[in-house]
N, C-alpha and C positions, 0 to 999 in steps of 0.2 A: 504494500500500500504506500502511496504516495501522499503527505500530508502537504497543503501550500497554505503558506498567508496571502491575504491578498488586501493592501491596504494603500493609503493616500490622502489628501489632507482636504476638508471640504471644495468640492465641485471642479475636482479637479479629474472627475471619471472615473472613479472606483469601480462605482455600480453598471455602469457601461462596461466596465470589461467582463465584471461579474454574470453580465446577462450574457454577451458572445461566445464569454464561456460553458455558462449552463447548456445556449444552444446545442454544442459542441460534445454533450453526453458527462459534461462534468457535475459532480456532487455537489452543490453550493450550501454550506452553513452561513446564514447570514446572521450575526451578531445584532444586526441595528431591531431586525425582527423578534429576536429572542430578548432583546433588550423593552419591547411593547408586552413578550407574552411573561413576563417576571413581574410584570403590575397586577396580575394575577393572583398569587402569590402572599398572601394575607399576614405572613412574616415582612416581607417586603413594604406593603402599603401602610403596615404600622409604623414600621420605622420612615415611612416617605409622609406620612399624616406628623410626626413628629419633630419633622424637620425640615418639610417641603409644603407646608400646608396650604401657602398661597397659592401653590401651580396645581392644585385636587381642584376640577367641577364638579359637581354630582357624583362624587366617591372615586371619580377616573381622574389619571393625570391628565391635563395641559400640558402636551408636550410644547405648546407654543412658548408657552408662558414656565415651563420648567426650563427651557433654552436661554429664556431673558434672564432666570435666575443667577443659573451658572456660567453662562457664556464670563461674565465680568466680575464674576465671585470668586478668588481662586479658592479660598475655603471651603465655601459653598460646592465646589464642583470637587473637591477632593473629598467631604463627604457624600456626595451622590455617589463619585463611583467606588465609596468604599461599602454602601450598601448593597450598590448592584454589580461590582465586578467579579464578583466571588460566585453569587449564582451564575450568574451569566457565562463564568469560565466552565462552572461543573455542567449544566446543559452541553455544552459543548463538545467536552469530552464524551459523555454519554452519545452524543449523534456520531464523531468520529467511531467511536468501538464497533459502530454498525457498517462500517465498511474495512473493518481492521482486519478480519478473516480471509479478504478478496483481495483481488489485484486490482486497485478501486483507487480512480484519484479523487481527492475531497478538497473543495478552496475553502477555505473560514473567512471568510468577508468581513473585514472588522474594522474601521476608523481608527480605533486603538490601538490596534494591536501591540505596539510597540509601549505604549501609555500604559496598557491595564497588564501586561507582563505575559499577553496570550501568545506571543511568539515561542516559549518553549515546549507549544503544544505540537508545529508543524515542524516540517522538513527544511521547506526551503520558501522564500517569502519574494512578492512581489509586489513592487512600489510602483504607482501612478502617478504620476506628478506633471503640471504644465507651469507653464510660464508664468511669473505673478501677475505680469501686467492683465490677460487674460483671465489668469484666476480670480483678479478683483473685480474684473468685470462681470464674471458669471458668479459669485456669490451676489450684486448687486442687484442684478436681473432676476437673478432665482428667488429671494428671498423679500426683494425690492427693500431693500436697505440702505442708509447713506452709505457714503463711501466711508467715513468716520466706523460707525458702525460694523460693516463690511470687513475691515480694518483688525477690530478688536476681536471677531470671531475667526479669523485667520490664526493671530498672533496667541489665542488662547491655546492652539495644538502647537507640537512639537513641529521642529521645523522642516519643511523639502529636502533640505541640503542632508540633516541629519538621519532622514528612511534612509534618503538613496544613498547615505553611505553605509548602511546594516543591510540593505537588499541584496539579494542574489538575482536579480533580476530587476530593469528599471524599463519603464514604458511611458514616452511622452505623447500625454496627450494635449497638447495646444492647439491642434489643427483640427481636421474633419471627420465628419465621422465614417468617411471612407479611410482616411489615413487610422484610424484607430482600428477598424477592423483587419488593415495589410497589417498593423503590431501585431493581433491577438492572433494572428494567423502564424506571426513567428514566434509568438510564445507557446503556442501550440509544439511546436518540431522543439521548442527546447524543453519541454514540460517531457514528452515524448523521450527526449535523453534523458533526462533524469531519471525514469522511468529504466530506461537499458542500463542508467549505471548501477540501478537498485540504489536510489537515493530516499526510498522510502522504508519506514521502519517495517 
């Protein structure tokens, strides 16, 4: 089995390679989702009632409004994800074990990966990254945020410079979405080799 990261820092196309590659017959665990179904979780919402209680509507998170909390709190975000990093790791493990028996490659989709300490889950990790000028742009557009703003949510994740220098693999996406699909078509043939070197546990 082949374990991959798969990570990169807001709107810089994570989730686009993540989908090219599901195409592709690949296993995708996605963190951001497992991070929705842990609100769930009645241990969790006690501790998020206790400490997040602005961002609860009608007993559910506001992720809108749990975003505005921590984007600019560094406290405030190092207790959210010491709530939920923990679960969120064990889900995880649990979904990999179901492919642990086969010759089965699995991405872990994760924004964090490198933040919440999920990378000694996988094999081998891969970083999406674009240009910043670009990336300020499409967080503004996507979120319709100042640029100030825009800014601050950037600079709250670990930096570009510092994935791509822990990655085993780096893919820029700054251009098109045909240029992104000729990457994941060469990430594809190197995934493939790692695969022949037995680079999975």
């Amino acid at each position: 089995m082949l374990k991959i990261g798969l990570t990169g820092n807001i709107a810089c196309g994570k989730s686009s390679v993540s989908k090219e590659l599901e195409k592709r017959g690949i296993h995708i665990i996605d963190a951001d989702l497992i991070s929705r179904e842990i609100y769930k979780n009645e241990d969790v919402m006690m501790e998020m009632r206790k400490f997040f209680y602005d961002a609860i509507d009608n007993g559910e998170i506001n992720r809108k409004k749990l975003g505005e909390l921590v984007f600019y709190n560094e406290d405030k975000l190092k207790k959210l994800n010491q709530i939920t990093h923990k679960k969120i790791k064990s889900i995880i493990e649990e979904r990999l074990s179901k492919y642990q028996e086969k010759n089965e490659i699995a991405v872990v989709d994760a924004a964090l990966l490198y933040e919440a300490g999920f990378e000694d889950m996988v094999d081998k990790v891969i970083v999406v990254y674009c240009d910043e000028k670009e990336q300020l742009k499409r967080v503004m557009l996507r979120d319709n945020l100042s640029k100030d703003e825009a800014t601050k949510r950037i600079n709250s994740q670990m930096s570009q410079e510092k994935k791509i220098k822990r990655a085993d693999y780096i893919i820029d996406n700054s251009y098109t979405r045909e240029d992104l699909k000729d990457n994941v078509i060469k990430l594809m043939l190197k995934i493939r080799a790692w695969m022949l070197e037995g680079g999975g546990i």
